[in-house]
N, C-alpha and C positions, 0 to 999 in steps of 0.2 A: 763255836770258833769262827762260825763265817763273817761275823761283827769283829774279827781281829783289828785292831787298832794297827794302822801301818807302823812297820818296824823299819827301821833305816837299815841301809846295806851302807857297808864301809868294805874299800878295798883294800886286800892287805896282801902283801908278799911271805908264801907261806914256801918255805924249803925250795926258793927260789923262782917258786910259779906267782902268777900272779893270781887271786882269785875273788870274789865277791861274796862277802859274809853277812846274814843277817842270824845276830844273837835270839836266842830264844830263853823263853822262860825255863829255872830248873825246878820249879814247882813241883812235886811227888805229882797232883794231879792234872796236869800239863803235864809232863811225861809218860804219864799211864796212858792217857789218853791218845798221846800225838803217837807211841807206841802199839796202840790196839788198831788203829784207823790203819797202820801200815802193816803191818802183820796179820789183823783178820780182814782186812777189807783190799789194799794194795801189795800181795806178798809175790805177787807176779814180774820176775826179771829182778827182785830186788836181790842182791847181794852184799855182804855185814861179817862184819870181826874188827878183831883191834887191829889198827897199824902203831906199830911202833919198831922204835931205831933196832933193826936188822932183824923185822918178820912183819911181814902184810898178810894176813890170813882172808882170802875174798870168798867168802863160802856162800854157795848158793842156796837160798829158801826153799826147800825141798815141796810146800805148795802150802795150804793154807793152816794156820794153825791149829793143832788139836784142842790146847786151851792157852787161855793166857790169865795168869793165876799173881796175888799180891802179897808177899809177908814178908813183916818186918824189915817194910824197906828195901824188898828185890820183888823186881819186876821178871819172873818166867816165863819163858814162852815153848813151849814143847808141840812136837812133830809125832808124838809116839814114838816108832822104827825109823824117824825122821830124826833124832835126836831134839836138844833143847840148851839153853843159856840162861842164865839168870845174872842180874843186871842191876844193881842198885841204884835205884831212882830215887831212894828216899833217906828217912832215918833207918839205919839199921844198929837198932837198941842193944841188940842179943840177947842172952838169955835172961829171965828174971833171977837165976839163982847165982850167975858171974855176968852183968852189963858189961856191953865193950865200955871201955874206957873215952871221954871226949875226944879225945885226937884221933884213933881209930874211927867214931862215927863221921868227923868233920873229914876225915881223909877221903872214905866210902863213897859218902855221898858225893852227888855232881855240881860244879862248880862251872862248868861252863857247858853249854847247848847249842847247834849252830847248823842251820842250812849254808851251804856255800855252792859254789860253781867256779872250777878252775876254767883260765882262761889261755887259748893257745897264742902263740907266738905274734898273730897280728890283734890279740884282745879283743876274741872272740870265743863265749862258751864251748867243750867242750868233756867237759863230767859234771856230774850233778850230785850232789847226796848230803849227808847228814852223820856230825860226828858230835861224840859227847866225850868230856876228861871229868877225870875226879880233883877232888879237894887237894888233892898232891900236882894236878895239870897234869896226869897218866892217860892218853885215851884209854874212855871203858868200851868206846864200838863207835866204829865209822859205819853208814850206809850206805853203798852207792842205791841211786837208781837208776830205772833201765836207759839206756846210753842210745841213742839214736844210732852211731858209729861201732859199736859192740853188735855181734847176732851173740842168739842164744849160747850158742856154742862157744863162748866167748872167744869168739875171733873177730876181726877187722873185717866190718864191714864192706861189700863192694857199692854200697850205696844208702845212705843214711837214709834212716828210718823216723821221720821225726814224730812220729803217732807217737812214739817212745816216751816222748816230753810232758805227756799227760798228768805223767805222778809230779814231776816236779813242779808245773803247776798247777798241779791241785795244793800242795804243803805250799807254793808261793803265795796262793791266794788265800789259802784258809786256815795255816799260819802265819804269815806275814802281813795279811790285807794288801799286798801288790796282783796287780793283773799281769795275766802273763808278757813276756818282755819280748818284741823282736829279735834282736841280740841274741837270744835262745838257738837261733835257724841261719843262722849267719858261717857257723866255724864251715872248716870241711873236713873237722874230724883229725884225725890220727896220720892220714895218708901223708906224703910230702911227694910232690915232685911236677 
């Protein structure tokens, strides 16, 4: 992935914010992959669930994965006493003895993949992460990653942290093919006044 072919970022107005998307591939193996790198390799600060209209679920990666496992089309990812998710990244056929039906698999699967970064009030980064929608445009899982302006504790920062930006560009660079942007180090975060 680090030969990525540059992906163009388009800006779009998303529930009012402004923000910067670059599409990614929904490839089963593109998925698996950009999935394991962040889960067994980057699961530090990351936090994941669906947003949708009237429930945001931001739940934190309890620490690194126990296994990250593939069938029939869901991508697993389990914690042990940590819990787990399963995630359809692919085809999911079901059974040999009753198939799901086509529309059920075209529903399932992902149809749209997407690095973004919202932008604050003077159009400058401040969130970073990674969501995916199915075949209906349902998100199946947003990622943030670690927020320079966030502490662990998920509170507001008394002073941005920008080591933070590391995950974001690493996925900028080695899914995108872009190097990391200025414009990254510029917001001042969440504070006003």
């Amino acid at each position: 992935m680090a030969d990525a072919k540059q992906i163009p970022m388009a800006q779009v107005v998303n529930q009012g914010r402004t923000e910067h998307v670059w599409s990614l591939p929904v490839a089963e193996t593109f998925l698996e992959t950009f999935f394991r790198d962040l889960f067994e390799n980057h699961y530090e600060g990351l936090t994941f669930g669906p947003i949708v209209q009237g429930a945001a679920y931001e739940l934190r990666v309890p620490g690194a994965a126990k296994s990250i496992t593939m069938m029939d089309g869901y991508l697993t990812v389990h914690w042990g006493t940590g819990g787990h998710f399963h995630l359809c990244i692919g085809t999911n056929y079901g059974p040999k003895s009753k198939p799901n039906p086509p529309e059920l698999i075209a529903q399932r699967r992902p149809s749209r993949a997407e690095i973004y970064r919202s932008l604050d009030k003077e159009g400058y980064p401040n969130s970073w992460g990674f969501r995916m929608f199915n075949g209906s445009g349902e998100q199946q899982i947003t990622i943030f990653f670690p927020n320079p302006f966030i502490t662990l504790a998920d509170e507001l920062a008394d002073e941005a942290d920008f080591s933070k930006l590391s995950l974001w560009e690493h996925v900028l660079k080695t899914y995108t093919g872009h190097d990391p942007d200025p414009i990254d180090r510029k917001s001042k975060g969440f504070r006003h006044g």
